[in-house]
N, C-alpha and C positions, 0 to 999 in steps of 0.2 A: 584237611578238608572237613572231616568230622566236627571239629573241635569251632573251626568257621561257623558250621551251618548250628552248633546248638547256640553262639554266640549272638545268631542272627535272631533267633526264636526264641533267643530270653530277652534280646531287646526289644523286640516287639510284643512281649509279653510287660514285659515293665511300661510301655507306654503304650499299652491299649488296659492296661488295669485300673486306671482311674476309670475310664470308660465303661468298663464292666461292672467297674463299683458303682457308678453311680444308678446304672439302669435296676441295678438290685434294691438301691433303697429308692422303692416306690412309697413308701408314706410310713409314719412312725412305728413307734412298737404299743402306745396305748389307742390308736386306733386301727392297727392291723389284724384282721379278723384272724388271719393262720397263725399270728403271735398270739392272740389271744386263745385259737384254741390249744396251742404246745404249748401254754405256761401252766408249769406244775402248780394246784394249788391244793393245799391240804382239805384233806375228806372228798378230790375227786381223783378219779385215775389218769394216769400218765395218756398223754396225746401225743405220738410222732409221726410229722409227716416227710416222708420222700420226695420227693417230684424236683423236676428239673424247673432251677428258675425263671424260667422263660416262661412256665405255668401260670406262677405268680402273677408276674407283669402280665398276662392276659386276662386274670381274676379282677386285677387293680385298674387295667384300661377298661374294663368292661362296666367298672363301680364308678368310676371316673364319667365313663359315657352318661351313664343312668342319672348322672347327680343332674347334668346340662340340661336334663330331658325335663319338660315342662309336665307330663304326666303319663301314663302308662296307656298300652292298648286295652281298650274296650268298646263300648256300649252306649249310645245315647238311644232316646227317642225323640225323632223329629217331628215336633207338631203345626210348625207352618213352615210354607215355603211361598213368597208372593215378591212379585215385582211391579212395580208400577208408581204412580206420583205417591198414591196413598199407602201404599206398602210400608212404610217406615210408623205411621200412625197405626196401622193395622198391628205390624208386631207386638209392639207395645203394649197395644189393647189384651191381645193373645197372651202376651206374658203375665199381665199383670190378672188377666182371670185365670191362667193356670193355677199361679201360687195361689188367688183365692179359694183356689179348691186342693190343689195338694201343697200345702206350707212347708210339709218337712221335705220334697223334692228338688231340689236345685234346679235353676233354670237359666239358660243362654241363650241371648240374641246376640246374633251375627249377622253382620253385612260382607257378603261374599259376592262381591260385584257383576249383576246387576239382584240381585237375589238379597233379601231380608230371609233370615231365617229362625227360628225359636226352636233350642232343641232342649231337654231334660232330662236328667239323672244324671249320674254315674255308674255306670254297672259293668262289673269284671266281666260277668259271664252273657251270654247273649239270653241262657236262662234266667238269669235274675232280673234281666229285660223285659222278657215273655212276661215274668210276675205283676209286673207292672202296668205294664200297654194294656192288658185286659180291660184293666179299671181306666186307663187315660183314652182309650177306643170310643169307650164310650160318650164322653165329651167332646173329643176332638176327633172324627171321624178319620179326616186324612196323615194322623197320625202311622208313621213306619218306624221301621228299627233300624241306624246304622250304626255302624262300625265309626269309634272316633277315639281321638287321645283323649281319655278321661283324666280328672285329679285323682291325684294319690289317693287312696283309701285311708281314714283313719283307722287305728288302733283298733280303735275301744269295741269295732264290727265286730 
């Protein structure tokens, strides 16, 4: 009976092993961040890490998500919001003297049904918003701050 039951759990270990392989290799060894940081390389110190692979595939599903994601949470400031026949003409107007007065601030119009809307920046934080709005208040009075998917942030900030 013993010798049954190990018979049964090595074959099912042989034929769930490919299975187990595969879920291991989540993506190569020159772009795997915890490959990269365990590779010995001379003049820096040895890196080893532990953890149960199931870790892994949660680091890698999680990178994976992030890639789909069209931009990160943050910050805009919305400087119109108007509906009506003229509302699409109005935006426009609004957008196009925003940027005449601030060039280096990025600027979106949306149509979010029935609503035209203009909103600008990008900002991680809701303080680097505040920074902002102060100087944009002044022009555009009914200017607010929301919460919105911003683009990525370059680098070079």
């Amino acid at each position: 009976m013993k010798n049954y039951t190990r018979l049964i759990y090595s074959i099912l270990f042989l034929l769930l092993l490919p299975v187990i392989h595969s879920y291991s290799q989540v993506s190569s060894a020159d772009t795997d961040i915890l490959s990269r940081i365990e590779k010995n390389e001379p003049g820096s110190g040895d890196v080893i890490i532990s953890q149960d692979i199931r870790v892994n595939n949660l680091i890698y599903n999680h990178i994976e998500q992030n890639k789909r994601k069209a931009g990160v949470p943050g910050y805009r400031i919305r400087i119109f919001n108007d509906i009506g026949s003229d509302a699409r003409e109005n935006s426009q107007k609004v957008k196009a003297d925003f940027f005449d007065k601030f060039p280096d601030i990025p600027v979106y119009r949306e149509y979010d049904n029935p609503y035209f809307k203009v909103y600008v920046g990008d900002f991680r934080t809701k303080i680097d918003a505040m920074k902002k709005f102060k100087r944009i208040k002044h022009y555009f009075p009914a200017a607010f701050i929301v919460p919105d998917e911003i683009n990525y942030p370059s680098f070079e900030e």
